[in-house]
C-alpha positions in Angstrom: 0.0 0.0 0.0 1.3 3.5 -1.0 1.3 5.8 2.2 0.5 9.3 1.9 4.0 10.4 2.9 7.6 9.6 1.7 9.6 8.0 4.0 12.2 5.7 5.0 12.3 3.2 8.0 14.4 1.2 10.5 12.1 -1.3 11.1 12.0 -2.9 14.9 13.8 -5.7 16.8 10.2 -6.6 17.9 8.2 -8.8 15.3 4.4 -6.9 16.5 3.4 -4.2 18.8 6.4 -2.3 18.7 6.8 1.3 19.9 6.5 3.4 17.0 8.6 6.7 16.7 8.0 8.9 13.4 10.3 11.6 13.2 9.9 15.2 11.1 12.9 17.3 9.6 13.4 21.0 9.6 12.5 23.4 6.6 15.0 22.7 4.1 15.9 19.7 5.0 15.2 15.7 4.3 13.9 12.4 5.8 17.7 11.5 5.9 18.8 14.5 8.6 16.8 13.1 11.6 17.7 9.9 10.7 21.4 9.7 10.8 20.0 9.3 15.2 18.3 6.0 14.3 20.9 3.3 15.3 21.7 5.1 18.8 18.0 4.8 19.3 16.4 1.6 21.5 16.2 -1.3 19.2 12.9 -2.4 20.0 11.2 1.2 18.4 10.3 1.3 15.0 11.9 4.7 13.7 10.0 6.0 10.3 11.2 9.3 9.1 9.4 11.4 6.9 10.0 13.5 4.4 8.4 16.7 4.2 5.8 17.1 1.0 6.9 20.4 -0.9 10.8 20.4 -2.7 12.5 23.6 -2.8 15.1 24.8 -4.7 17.5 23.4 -5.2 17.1 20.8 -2.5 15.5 20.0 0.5 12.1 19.8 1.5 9.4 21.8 3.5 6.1 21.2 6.0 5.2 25.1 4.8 6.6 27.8 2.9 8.1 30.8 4.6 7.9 34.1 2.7 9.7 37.1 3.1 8.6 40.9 2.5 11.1 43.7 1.1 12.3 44.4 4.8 12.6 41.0 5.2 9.7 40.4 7.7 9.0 36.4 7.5 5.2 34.7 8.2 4.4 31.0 7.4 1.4 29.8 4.9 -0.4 29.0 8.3 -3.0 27.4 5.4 -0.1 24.7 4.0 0.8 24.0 7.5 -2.2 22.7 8.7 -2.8 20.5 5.8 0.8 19.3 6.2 -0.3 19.0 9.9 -3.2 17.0 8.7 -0.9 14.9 6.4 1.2 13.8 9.3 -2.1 12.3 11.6 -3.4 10.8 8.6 0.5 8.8 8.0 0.1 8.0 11.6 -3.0 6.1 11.1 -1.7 4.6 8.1 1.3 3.7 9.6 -0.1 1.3 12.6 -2.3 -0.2 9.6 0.4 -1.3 7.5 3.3 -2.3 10.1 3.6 -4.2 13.1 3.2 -1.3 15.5 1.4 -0.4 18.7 -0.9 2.7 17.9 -1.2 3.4 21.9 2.9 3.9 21.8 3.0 6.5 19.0 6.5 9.0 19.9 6.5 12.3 17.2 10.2 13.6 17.3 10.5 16.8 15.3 13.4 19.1 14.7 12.5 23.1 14.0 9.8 23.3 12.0 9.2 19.4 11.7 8.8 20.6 15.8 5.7 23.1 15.5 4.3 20.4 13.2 4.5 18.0 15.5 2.9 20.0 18.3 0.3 21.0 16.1 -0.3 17.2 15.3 -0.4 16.4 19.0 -2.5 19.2 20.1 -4.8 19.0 17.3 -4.8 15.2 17.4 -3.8 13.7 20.5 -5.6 10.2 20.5 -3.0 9.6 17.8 0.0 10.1 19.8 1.9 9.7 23.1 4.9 10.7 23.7 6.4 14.2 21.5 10.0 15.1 21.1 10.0 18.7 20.8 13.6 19.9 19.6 14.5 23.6 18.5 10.7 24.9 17.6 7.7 26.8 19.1 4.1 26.3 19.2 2.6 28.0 16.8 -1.1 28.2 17.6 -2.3 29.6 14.8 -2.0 25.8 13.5 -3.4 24.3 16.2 -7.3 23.1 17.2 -7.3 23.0 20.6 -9.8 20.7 23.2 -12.3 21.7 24.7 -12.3 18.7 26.3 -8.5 19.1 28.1 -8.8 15.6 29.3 -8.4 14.7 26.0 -4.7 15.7 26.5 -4.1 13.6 29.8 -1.9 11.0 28.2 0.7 13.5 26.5 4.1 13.9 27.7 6.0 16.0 26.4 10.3 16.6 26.1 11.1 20.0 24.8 14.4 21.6 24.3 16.2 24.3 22.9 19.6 26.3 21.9 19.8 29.5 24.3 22.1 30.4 21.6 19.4 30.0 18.7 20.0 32.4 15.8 17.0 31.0 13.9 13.6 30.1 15.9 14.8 32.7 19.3 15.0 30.9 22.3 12.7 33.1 23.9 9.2 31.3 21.7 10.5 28.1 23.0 10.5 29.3 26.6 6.6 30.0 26.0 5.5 26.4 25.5 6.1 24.9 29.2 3.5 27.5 29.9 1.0 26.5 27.5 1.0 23.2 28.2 0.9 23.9 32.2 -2.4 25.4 30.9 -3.4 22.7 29.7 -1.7 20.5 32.3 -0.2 18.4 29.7 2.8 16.4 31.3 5.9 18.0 30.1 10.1 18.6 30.3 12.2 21.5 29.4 15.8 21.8 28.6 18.0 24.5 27.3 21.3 23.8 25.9 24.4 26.0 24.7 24.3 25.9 21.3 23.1 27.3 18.4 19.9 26.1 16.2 21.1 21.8 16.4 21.2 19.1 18.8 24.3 19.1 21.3 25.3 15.2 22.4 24.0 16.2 26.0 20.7 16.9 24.4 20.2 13.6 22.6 21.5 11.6 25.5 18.9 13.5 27.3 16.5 12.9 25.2 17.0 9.5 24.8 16.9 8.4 28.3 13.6 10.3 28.7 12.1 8.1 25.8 14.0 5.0 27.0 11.5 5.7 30.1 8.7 6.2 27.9 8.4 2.9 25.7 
C-alpha cells in the first residue's frame, strides 16, 4: 500500500506491537537529517522518518513555505501547515495499519519546523500520539485546534528543548510552550542547551533516556 507520505524506515527488533517513533525534519531539510539518530536509538522502536511534501530549490524539503517581504519580515502559509499537519495524523493512522506497530505507543520527534508540526499534530490530534519530542521549535497556535475537552490531553508527555544560543527560531518562543502546556496540564520537560539552532550530544542523551523511560 502506498502511504501518503515519503519515507524511510528502521524497522524494529520486535516482530508486533512495537513502539513506533516517526520523526519530522526542519524546513530545508530531508527524511535522511533526523535519521542519521536512528541506530543510537532503543532497538525495539520502530523509527520512520518522513520527508516533508513540498521540494524547494534546489534541494530540501518543507512542511510550509516561509515568505519574506522587502524588509525581510517572514510569516508562514499558516494554510499549507495545517494541511501538512493533517498529512502527518493521517500517516500515523496509516502507519499502525500497515506495520507491526502499537498505535497506543505512537513517539513524534520533530526538529524546528518538523517541531511546530509535531505539536500542532499532538494538540490537534492527541488520540494519535503519546509521547512528543520537541527539539529547537515553538508552538505555533495559529495551526493548532485545541480541546475543549483538556482531558483529552491527559496522556501526553511531552520533552522540549532548545539552543539559548538560537539564531534561527529565538529561544525566547520556545520558553513559551512549558507555559501553555501547564495550561493545559499536559505532562511535560524543558531543557536548554548551549548551542546554536542543532542538537548538542548532552541533548540527545537526554533525550534518549527520557524516551528509554517512555516505551
Amino acid at each position: 500500500m502506498e502511504l501518503s507520505l515519503q519515507y524511510t524506515t528502521r524497522p524494529s527488533s520486535l516482530t508486533s506491537n512495537a513502539p513506533l517513533l516517526i520523526m519530522c525534519h526542519g524546513y530545508g531539510s530531508d527524511e535522511n537529517d533526523l535519521f542519521s539518530f536512528a541506530n543510537e536509538l532503543p532497538k525495539e522502536l520502530f523509527v520512520i522518518s518522513l520527508k516533508a511534501p513540498h521540494p524547494m530549490q534546489p534541494f530540501g524539503n518543507a512542511w510550509y513555505a516561509i515568505n519574506f517581504d522587502a524588509q525581510q519580515n517572514k510569516w508562514n502559509d499558516v494554510d499549507q501547515a495545517k494541511e501538512s499537519r493533517d498529512l502527518i495524523a493521517n500517516f500515523i493512522e496509516e502507519a499502525c495499519n500497515q506495520f507491526p506497530v502499537d498505535k497506543e505507543n505512537v513517539t513524534l520527534l520533530g526538529f524546528s519546523q518538523g517541531t511546530i508540526l509535531s505539536y500542532a499534530v499532538a494538540l490537534t490530534y492527541p488520540e494519535k500520539v503519546k509521547n512528543i519530542i520537541a527539539l529547537s521549535g515553538y508552538i505555533s497556535e495559529d495551526m493548532i485546534e485545541i480541546h475543549e475537552n483538556t482531558e483529552d490531553y491527559n496522556h501526553l508527555d511531552f520533552y522540549c528543548s532548545h539552543g539559548s544560543a538560537d539564531q534561527v527560531i529565538p529561544v525566547d518562543w520556545a520558553r513559551k510552550a512549558p507555559k501553555f502546556l501547564d495550561q493545559l496540564n499536559i505532562k511535560h520537560s524543558y531543557s536548554e542547551f548551549p548551542v546554536g539552532h542543532g542538537v548538542a550530544p548532552q541533548n540527545f542523551y537526554e533525550f534518549r533516556s527520557w524516551l528509554n523511560k517512555r516505551i
